[in-house]
C-alpha positions in Angstrom: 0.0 0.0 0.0 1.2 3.5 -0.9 0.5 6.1 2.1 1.1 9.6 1.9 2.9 11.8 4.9 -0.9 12.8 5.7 -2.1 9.1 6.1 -1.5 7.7 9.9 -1.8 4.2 10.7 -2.2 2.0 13.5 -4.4 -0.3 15.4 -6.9 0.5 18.2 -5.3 -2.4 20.9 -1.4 -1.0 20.5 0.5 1.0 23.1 -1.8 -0.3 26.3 0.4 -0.6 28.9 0.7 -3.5 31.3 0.8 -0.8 34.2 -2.4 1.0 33.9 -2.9 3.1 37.1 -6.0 5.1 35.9 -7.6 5.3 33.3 -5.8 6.0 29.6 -7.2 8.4 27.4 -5.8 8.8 23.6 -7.1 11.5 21.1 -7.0 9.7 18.4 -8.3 12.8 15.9 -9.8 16.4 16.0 -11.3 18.6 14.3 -10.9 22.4 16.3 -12.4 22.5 19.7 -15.8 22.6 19.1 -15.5 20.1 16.2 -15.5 16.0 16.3 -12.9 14.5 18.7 -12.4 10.7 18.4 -10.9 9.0 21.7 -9.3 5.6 22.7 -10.6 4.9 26.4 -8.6 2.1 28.2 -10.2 0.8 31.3 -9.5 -1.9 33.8 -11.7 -2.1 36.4 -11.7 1.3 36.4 -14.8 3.6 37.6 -16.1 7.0 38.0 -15.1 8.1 41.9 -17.7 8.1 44.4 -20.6 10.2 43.8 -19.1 11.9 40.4 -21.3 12.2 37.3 -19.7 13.4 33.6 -21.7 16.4 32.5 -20.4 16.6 29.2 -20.9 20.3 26.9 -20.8 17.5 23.7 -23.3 14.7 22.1 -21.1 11.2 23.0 -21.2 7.7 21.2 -19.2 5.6 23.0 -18.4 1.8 21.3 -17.2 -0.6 23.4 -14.7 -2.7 21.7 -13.3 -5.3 24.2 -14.2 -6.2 27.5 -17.4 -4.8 29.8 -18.6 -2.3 31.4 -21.9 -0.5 33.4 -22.7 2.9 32.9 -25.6 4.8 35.1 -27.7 7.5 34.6 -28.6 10.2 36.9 -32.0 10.1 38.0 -31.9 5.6 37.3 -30.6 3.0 39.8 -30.4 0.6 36.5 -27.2 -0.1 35.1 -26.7 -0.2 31.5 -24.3 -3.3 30.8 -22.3 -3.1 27.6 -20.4 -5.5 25.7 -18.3 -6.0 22.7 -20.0 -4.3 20.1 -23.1 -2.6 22.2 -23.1 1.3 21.0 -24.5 4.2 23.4 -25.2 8.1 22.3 -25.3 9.5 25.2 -26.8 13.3 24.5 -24.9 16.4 26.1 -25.5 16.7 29.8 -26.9 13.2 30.4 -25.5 12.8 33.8 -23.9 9.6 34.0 -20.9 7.6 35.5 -19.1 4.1 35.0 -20.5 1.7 37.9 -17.9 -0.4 37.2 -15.7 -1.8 34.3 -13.9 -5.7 33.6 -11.4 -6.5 35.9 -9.9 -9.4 34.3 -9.3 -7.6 31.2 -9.0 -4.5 29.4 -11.9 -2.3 28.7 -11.8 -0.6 25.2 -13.8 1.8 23.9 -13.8 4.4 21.3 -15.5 7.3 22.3 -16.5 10.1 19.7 -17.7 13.3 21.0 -19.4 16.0 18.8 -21.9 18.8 19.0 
């Protein structure tokens, strides 16, 4: 395959370290900064802290690539369980945290956030 200098390559599951203290967050592209930004989201067993919800100013579609996880929803005491493949939009702020994520293996997502 012929790339160009403007072509980048890689793959989704390089680069995780073995030591993975908190969560790892990779912008992966962006567009200005109130334009698309497209994240790589490492997780394992990771979760939000006690009592913290994400209010996000952005629209969020979160994929989850490899391993599980449970998201909440403020105002819900149901957890939304999501394996590899499930898809979320989670609209701007829809309060919501991670309950909990695999802790036998990594938790991937790719996260894209937009307006």
């Amino acid at each position: 395959m012929n790339t160009s200098s403007y072509i980048k390559i890689s793959n989704i599951y390089d680069d995780i370290p073995d030591n993975l203290p908190e969560e790892l967050v990779d912008i992966l592209a962006s567009k200005g900064d109130g334009g698309i930004r497209i994240e790589r989201i490492v997780s394992r067993g990771h979760s939000s802290p006690p009592g913290y919800w994400y209010d996000q100013d952005r629209n969020e579609y979160v994929l989850l690539l490899k391993g599980s996880a449970g998201l909440r929803f403020e105002g819900s005491e149901d957890t939304v369980v999501l394996q590899p493949g499930d898809w979320i939009e989670i609209p701007a702020h829809e309060k919501h945290r991670v309950e909990w994520t695999d802790t036998d293996q990594d938790t991937v997502w790719l996260a894209v956030h937009y307006p």
